[in-house]
C-alpha positions as CSV (number, residue, x, y, z in Angstrom):
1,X,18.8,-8.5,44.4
2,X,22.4,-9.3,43.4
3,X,21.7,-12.9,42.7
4,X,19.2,-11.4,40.1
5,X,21.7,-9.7,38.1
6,X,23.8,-12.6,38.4
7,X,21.3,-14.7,36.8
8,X,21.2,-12.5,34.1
9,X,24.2,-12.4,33.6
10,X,25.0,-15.8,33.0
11,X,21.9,-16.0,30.9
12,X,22.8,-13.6,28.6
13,X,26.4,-16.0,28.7
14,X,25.0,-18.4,27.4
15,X,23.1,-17.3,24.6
16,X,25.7,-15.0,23.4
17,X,28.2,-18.6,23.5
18,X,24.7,-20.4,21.7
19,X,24.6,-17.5,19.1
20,X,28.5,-17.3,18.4
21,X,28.4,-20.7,18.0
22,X,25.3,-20.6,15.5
23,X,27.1,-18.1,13.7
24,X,30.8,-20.6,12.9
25,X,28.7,-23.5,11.5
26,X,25.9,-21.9,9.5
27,X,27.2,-19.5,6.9
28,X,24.5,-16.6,6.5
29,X,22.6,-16.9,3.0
30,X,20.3,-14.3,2.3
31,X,16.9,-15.2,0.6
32,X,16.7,-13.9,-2.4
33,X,13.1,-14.3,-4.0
34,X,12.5,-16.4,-7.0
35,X,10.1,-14.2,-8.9
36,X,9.3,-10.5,-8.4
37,X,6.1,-10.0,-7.2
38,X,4.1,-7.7,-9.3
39,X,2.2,-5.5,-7.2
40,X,-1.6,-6.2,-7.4
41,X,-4.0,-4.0,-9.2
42,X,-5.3,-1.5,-7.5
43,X,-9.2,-1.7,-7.9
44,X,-11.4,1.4,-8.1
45,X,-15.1,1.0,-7.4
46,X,-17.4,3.4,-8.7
47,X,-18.1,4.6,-5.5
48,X,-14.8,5.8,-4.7
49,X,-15.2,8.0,-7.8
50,X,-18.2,9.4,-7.2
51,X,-17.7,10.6,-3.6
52,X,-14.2,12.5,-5.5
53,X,-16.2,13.6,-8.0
54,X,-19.2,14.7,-5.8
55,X,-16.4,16.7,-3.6
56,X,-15.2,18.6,-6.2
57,X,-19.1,19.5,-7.7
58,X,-19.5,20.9,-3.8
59,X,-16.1,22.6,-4.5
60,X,-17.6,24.7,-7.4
61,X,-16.3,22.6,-9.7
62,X,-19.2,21.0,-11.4
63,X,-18.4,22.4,-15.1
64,X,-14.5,20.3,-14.9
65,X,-16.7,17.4,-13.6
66,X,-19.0,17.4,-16.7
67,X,-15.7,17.8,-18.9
68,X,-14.2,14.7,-17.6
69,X,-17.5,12.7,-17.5
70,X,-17.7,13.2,-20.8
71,X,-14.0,13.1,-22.1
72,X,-14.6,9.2,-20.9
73,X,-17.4,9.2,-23.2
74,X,-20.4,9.6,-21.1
75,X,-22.5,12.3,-19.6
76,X,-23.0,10.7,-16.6
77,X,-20.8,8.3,-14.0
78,X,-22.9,5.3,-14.9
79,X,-22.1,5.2,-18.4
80,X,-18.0,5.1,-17.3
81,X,-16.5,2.1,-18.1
82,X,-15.8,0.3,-15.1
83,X,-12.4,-0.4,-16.7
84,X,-11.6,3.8,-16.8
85,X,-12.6,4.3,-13.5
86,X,-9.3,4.9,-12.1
87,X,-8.4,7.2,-14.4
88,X,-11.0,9.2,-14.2
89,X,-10.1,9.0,-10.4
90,X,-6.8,10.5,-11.2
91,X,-8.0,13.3,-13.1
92,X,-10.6,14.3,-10.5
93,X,-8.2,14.2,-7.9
94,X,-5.6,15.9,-10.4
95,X,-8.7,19.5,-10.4
């Protein structure tokens, strides 16, 4: 079981001579990106907005929902621009 440890031992040698020696001839750079990615767009589908908005009608709150389906101009969730969809998400979820 010794000669295990031995083994080890002079493995671990080794790579720590291999990894001083990496570190003398390379100096450490650290990669800096060229361009900041913008985060993408979150997308909202109109059926994420309907199961919020159908969660808060079961809540009792189906007068707010009215209010907000029509401050974006419509009576109804099919007549929301797809384009306003997360913020009427953010509303809902705001009630």
């Amino acid at each position: 079981m010794s000669e295990i440890y031995k083994a080890l031992a002079e493995g671990y040698e080794k790579l720590a001579v291999a990894y001083r020696k990496l570190a003398e001839s390379e100096p450490v750079t650290e990669a800096v990106p060229d361009k900041q990615e913008a985060p993408a767009p979150v997308t909202v589908s109109i059926e994420d907005v309907r199961a919020v908005l159908a969660s808060k009608t079961q809540a009792g709150k189906r007068k707010e929902v009215k209010e907000l389906l029509l401050k974006y101009d419509s009576g109804k969730l099919s007549g929301v621009k797809p384009e306003d969809y997360a913020a009427l998400l953010a509303d809902a979820e705001a009630l």
